[in-house]
C-alpha positions in Angstrom: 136.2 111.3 118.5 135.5 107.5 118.8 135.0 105.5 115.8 132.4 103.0 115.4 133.8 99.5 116.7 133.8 97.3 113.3 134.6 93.7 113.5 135.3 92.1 109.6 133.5 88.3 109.7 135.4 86.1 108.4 134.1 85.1 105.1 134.1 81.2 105.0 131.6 78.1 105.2 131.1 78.9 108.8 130.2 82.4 108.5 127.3 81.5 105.9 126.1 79.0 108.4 126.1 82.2 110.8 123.8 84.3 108.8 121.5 81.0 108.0 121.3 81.0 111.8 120.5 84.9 112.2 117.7 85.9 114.3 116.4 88.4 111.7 117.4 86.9 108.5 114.2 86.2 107.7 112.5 89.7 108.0 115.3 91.4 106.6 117.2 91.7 103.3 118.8 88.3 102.9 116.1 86.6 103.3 114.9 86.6 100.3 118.2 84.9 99.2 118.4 81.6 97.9 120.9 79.2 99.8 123.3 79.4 96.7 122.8 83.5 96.9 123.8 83.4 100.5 126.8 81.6 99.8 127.7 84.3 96.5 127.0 86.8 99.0 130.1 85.8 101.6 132.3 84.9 97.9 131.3 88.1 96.5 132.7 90.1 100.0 135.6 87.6 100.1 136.5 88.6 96.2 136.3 92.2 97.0 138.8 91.2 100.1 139.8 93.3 103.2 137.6 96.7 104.3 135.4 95.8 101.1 133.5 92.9 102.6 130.7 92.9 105.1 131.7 93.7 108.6 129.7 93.5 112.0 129.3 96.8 113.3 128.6 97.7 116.9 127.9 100.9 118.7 126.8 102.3 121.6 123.3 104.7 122.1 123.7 108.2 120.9 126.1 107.2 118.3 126.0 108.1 114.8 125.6 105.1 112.5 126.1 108.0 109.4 125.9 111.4 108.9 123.4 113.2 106.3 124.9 114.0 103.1 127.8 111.5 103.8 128.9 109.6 100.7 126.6 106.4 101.0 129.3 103.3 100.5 127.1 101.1 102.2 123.6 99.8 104.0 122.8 98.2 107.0 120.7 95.6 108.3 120.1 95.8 112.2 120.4 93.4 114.4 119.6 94.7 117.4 118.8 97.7 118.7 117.0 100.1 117.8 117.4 103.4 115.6 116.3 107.1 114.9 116.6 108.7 111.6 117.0 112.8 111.8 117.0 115.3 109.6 116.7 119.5 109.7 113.9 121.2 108.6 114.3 124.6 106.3 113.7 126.6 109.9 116.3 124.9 111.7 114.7 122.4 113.6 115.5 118.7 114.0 112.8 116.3 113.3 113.2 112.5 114.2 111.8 111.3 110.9 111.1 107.6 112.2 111.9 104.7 114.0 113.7 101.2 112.6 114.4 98.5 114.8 115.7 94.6 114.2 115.4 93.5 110.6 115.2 96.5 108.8 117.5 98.0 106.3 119.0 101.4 106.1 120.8 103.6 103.8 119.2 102.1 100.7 120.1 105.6 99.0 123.3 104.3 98.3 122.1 102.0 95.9 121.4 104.5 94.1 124.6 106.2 94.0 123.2 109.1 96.1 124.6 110.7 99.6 122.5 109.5 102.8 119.5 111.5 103.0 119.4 111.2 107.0 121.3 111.1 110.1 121.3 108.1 111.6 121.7 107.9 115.6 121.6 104.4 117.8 119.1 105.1 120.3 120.3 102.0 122.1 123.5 99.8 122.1 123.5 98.7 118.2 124.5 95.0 116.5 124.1 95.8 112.4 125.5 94.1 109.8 127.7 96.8 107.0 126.6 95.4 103.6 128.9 97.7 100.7 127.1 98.7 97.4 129.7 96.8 95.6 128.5 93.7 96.9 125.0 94.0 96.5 125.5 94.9 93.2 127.3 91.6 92.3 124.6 89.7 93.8 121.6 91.6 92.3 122.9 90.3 88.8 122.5 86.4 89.4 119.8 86.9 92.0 116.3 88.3 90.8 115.0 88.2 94.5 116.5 90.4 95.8 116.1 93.3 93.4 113.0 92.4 94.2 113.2 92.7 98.3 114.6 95.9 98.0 112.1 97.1 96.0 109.6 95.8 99.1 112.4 97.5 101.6 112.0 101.3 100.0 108.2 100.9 99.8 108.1 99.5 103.0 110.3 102.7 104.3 107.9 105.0 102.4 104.7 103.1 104.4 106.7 104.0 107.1 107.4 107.4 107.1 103.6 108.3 106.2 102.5 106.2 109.0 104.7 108.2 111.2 103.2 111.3 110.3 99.7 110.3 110.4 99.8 108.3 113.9 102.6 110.3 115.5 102.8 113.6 114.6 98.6 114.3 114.4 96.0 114.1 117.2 96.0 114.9 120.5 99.6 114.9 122.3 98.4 112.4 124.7 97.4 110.0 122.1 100.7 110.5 120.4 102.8 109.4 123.5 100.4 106.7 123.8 100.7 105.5 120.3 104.7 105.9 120.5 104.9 103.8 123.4 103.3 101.1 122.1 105.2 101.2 118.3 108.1 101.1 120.6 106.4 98.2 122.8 106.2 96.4 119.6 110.2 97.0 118.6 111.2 95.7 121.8 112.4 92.3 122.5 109.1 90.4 124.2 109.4 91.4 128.1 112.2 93.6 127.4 112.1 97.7 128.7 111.0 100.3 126.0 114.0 102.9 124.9 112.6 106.1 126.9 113.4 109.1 125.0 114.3 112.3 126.3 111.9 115.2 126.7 113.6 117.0 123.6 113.6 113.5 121.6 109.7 113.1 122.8 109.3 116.7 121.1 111.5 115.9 117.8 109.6 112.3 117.6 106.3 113.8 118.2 106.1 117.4 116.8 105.1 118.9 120.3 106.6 121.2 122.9 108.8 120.0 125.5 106.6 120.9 127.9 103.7 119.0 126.4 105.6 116.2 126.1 107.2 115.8 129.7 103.7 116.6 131.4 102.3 113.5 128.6 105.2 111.4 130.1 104.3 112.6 133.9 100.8 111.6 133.2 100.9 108.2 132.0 103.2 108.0 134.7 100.9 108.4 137.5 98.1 106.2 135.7 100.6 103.3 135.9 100.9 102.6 132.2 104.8 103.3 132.4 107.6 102.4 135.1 110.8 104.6 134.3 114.4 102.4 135.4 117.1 103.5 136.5 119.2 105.6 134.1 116.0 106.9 132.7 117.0 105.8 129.1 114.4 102.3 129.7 110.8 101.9 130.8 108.6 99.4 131.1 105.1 99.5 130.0 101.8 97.6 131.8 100.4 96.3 128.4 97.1 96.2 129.8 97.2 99.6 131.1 99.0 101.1 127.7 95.5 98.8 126.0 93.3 100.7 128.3 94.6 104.3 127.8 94.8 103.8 124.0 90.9 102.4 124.1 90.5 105.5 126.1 92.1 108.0 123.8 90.4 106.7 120.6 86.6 106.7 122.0 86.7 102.7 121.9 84.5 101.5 124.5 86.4 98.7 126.8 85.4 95.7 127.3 
């Protein structure tokens, strides 16, 4: 089995300049960092030396960032890309349990000393930055932010996870689709193709038959709102369209 490419950054003056420069630093982790703790954070991996600092990690779709019930050594902050959380149910059945996409931070279980409560599966190619426990756990000590951000990160997970079940996994199987399109719309780089998930992800994301969901799919289809590319892993959507249908589904008169 292939192993997840993993590049170790060279921790030096540069590399902080690097992360200063990141395209997501400020909606993710570190940005709540002072300049001094984004420096201690490159010291602290550079003291720990070797497979114990942070490392750039990048992987292809439909590979496992972690398994659930893995010994958590680690979170992640993504980059790019974009990721599905899955877990079993007590019948059997696997549920996609939510979305996270650029900026946010995963595997905050480990923090905590605990296993990973989730598999986590790249639904696209993946850039993520591998942060180990150790060195979060020097840095929370001089820097009261950041106990505080991840604080904001778990609630922000929980907020999440009930959205998910309340917009996505309720309603009218239409609606769903139509609702997942445009959270995906919205993780998307601006004028950049959705991810398209499979018929069987569509069911797993949306707590609906396969059937349902591929005649959804076939629907929105033919009404224009979606253009599948080739591959059929990417679509893109007509925002006015997607606007329209949504208006449409939720009795809200257009104008």
């Amino acid at each position: 089995m292939l192993m997840p490419r993993t590049i170790l950054l060279k921790l030096a003056p540069t590399q902080t300049e690097a992360c200063r420069g990141c395209g997501v630093r400020d909606a993710a982790l570190f940005g709540a960092l002072s300049e001094r703790g984004l420096e201690r954070l490159h010291e602290a991996g550079d003291e720990m030396g070797g497979a114990g600092g942070i490392s750039s990690v990048h992987l292809p779709a439909d590979r496992r960032m972690y398994a659930l019930g893995a010994q958590g050594g680690a979170v992640f902050t993504v980059r790019e890309g974009l990721v599905r959380l899955e877990r079993v149910s007590a019948a059997g059945r696997r549920c996609i349990v939510r979305l996270a996409g650029p900026g946010d931070l995963l595997g905050a279980e480990a923090l905590l000393g605990e296993r990973y409560t989730d598999d986590a599966v790249a639904c696209t190619d993946l850039a993520l930055c591998r942060i180990p426990v150790p060195v979060l756990e020097l840095l929370r000590k001089d820097e009261p932010a950041l106990q505080l951000a991840l604080m904001r990160r778990w609630q922000q997970a929980l907020d999440a996870a009930l959205t998910w079940r309340i917009d996505l996994q309720a309603g009218p199987a239409s609606q769903r689709v139509l609702r997942l399109f445009a959270q995906l719309s919205r993780q998307a780089a601006p004028g950049e193709p959705i991810w398209l998930p499979r018929r069987e992800e569509l069911a797993d994301l949306l707590d609906m038959a396969m059937e349902t969901a591929s005649r959804a799919v076939s629907a929105l289809r033919r009404d224009g709102v979606i253009e599948l590319m080739p591959g059929g892993r990417r679509a893109r959507l007509d925002a006015g369209a997607l606007a329209r249908a949504l208006a449409k589904s939720n009795g809200t008169p257009n104008h």
